[in-house]
C-alpha positions as CSV (number, residue, x, y, z in Angstrom):
1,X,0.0,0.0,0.0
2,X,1.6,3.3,-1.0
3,X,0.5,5.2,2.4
4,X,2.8,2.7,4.1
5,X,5.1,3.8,1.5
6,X,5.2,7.1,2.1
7,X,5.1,7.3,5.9
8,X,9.0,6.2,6.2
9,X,11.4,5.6,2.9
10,X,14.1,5.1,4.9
11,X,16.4,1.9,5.4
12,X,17.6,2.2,9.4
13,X,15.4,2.5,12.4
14,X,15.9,2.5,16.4
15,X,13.5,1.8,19.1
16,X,14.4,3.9,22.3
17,X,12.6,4.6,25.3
18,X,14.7,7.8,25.5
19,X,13.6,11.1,23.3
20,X,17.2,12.5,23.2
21,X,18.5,10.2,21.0
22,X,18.5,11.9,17.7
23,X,20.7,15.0,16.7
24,X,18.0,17.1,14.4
25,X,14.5,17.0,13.4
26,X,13.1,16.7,9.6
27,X,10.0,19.2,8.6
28,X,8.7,17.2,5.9
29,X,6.2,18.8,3.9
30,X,3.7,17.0,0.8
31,X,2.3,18.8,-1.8
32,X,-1.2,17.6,-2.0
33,X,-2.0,17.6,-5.8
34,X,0.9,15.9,-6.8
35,X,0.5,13.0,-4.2
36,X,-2.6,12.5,-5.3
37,X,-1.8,12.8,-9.3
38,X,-3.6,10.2,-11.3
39,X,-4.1,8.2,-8.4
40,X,-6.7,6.3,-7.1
41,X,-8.0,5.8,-3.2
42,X,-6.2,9.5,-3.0
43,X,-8.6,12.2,-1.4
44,X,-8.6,14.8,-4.4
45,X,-7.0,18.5,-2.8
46,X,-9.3,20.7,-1.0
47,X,-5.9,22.1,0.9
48,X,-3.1,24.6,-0.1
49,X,-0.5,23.3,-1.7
50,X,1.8,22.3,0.7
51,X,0.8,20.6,3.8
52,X,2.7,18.8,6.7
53,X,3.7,15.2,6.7
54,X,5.1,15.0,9.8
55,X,8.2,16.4,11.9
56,X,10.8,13.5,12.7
57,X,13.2,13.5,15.6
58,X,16.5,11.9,13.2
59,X,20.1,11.0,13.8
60,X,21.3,11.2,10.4
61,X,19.3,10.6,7.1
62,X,19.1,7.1,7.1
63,X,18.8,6.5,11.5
64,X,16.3,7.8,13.7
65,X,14.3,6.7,16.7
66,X,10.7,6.0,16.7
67,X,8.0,5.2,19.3
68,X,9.6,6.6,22.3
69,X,8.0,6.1,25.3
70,X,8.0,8.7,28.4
71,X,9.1,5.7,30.4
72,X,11.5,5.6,33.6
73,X,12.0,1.9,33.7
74,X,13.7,-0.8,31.5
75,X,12.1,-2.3,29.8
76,X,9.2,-0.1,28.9
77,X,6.1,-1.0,29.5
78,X,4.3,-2.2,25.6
79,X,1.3,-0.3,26.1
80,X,0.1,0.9,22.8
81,X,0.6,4.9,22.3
82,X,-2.9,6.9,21.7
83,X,-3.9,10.4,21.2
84,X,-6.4,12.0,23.3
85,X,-7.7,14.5,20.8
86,X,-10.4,15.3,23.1
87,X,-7.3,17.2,25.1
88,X,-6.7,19.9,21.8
89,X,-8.5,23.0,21.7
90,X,-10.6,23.0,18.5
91,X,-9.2,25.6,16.7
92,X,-5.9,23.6,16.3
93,X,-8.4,20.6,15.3
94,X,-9.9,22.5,12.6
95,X,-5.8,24.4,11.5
96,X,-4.8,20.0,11.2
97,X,-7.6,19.1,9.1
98,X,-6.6,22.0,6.2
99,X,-2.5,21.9,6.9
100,X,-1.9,18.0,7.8
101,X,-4.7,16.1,6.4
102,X,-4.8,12.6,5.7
103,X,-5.0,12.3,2.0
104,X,-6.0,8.3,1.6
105,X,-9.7,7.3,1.4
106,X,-9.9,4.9,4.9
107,X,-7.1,6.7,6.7
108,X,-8.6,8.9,8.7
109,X,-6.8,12.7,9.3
110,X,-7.0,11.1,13.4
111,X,-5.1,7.9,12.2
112,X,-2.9,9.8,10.4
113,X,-1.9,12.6,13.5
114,X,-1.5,9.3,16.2
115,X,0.7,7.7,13.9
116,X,2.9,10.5,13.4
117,X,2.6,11.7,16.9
118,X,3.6,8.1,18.0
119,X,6.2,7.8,16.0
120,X,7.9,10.7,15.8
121,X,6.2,13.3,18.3
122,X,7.0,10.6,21.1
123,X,10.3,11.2,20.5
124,X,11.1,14.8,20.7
125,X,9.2,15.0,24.3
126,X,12.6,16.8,25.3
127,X,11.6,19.7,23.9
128,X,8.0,19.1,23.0
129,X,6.8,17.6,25.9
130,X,2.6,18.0,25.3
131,X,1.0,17.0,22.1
132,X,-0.4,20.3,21.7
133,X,2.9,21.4,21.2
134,X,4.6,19.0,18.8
135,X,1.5,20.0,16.2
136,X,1.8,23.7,17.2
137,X,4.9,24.2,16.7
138,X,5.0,21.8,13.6
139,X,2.3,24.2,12.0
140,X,4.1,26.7,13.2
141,X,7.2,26.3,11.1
142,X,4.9,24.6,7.7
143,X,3.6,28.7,8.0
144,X,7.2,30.1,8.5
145,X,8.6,27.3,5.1
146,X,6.7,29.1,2.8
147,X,7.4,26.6,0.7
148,X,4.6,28.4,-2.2
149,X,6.0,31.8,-1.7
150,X,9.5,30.5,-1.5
151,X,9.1,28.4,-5.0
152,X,7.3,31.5,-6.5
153,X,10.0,34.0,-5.6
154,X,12.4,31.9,-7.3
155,X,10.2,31.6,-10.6
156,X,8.6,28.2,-9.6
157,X,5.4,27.8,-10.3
158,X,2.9,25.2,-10.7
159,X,2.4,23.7,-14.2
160,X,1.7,20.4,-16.4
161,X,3.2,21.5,-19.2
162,X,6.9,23.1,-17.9
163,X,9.8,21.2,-16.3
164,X,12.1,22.8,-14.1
165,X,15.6,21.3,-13.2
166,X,16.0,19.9,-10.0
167,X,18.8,22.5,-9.1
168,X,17.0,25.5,-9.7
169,X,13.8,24.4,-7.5
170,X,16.9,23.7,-4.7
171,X,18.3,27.3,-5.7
172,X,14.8,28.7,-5.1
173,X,14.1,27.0,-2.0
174,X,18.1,28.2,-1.2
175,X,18.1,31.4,-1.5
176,X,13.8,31.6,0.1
177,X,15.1,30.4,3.8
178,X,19.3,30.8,3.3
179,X,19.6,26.5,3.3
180,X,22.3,25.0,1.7
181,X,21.3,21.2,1.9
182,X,17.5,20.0,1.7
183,X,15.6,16.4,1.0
184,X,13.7,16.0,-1.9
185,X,10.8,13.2,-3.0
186,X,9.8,12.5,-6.6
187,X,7.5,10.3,-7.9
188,X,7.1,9.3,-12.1
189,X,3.6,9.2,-13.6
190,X,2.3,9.8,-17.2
191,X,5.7,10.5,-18.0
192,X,6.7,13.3,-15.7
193,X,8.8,13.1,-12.4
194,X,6.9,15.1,-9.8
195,X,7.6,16.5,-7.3
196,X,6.1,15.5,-4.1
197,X,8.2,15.9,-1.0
198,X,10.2,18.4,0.4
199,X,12.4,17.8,3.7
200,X,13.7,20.7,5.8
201,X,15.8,20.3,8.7
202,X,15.5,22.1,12.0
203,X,17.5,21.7,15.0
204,X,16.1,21.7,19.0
205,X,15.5,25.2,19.0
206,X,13.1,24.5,16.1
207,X,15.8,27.1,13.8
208,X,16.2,25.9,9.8
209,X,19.6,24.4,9.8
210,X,21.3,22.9,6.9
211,X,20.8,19.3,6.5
212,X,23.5,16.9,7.8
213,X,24.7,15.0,5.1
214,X,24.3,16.8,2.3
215,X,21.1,17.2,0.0
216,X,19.4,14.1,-0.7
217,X,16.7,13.1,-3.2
218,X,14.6,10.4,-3.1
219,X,13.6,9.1,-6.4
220,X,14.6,12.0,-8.1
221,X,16.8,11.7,-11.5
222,X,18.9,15.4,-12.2
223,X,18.6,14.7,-16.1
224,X,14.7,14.4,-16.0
225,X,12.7,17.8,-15.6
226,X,11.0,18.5,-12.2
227,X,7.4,19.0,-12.6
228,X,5.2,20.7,-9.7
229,X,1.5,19.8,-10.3
């Protein structure tokens, strides 16, 4: 199933009951329409163009811990993780459903907030400690990305019919928030590579930092043109 697909592409993962263990966190943002392009069981976009996937505690690109539990003892207990949405204030509630929707037909938006929550929110309790505050804050940088405005400054705009290079969409999301490494996801359909994904790292102070390791792309091929639908 491509929702299990998209949730993690990534080949190394560590189960800790400690939050601490991870040296950076990704912002990873999906564009809607081209997630959904030509694809069926996809929730067509009713949601600006960039929304939030999720924000991941990581160690390095390809390690980071997941399901953390706010345990004291070893081993932790293996009670499932839940989300009490009952204990967020409705105007964050209604801010999720248009910013960090679920975008699959049977995958609820509440599904799709515990997962990420106990995967990844679990995690950075350091410095997140309530739930309220790991989607706060994570909405809170999606608004201060930009990621339209900053692709629009730097002459990218949406279209089926032109291709842009890979390195000018990274020069335009360079020169928007003053990054020199970033992640980027493509996927290939009716003959285009589109782009999808877009990873910006922060570190504990929730500040854009360049991302360790270098720029990465997942999927995407420099000598094919970059389409954003």
């Amino acid at each position: 199933m491509f929702l299990l697909f998209i949730l993690r592409l990534l080949p190394l993962v560590q189960q800790t009951p400690a939050s601490s263990h991870y040296n950076y966190l990704d912002l990873v943002l999906q564009r809607h329409s081209a997630v959904c392009y030509q694809r069926s069981g996809c929730i067509p976009p009713t949601t600006p163009s960039w929304t939030v996937h999720g924000l991941w505690p990581s160690v390095s690109y390809s390690s980071w811990p997941q399901y953390c539990s706010t345990c004291s003892t070893t081993p932790c207990p293996t009670t499932p993780c839940s989300l009490n949405l009952t204990a967020l204030p409705t105007t964050l509630l209604a801010e999720m459903e248009v910013r960090w929707p679920s975008m699959w037909r049977g995958y609820g938006s509440e599904r799709f907030w515990e997962h990420e929550y106990c995967k990844h929110g679990t995690c950075s309790a350091d410095i997140l400690p309530d739930i309220a505050d790991y989607f706060n804050r994570t909405l809170e940088l999606l608004e201060r990305a930009d990621m339209e405005g900053v692709l629009r400054a730097g002459g990218v705009v949406e279209s089926e019919m032109r291709g842009y290079n890979l390195t000018d969409i990274h020069r335009a999301v360079s020169d928007g928030l003053g990054l020199e490494t970033a992640r980027y996801w493509c996927r290939h359909k009716a003959g285009r590579q589109l782009l999808y994904q877009i990873g910006l790292c922060v570190d504990r102070s929730l500040q854009f930092i360049d991302c360790p390791g270098g720029k990465h792309r997942r999927a995407c091929k420099d000598d094919i043109p970059v389409y954003l639908v």
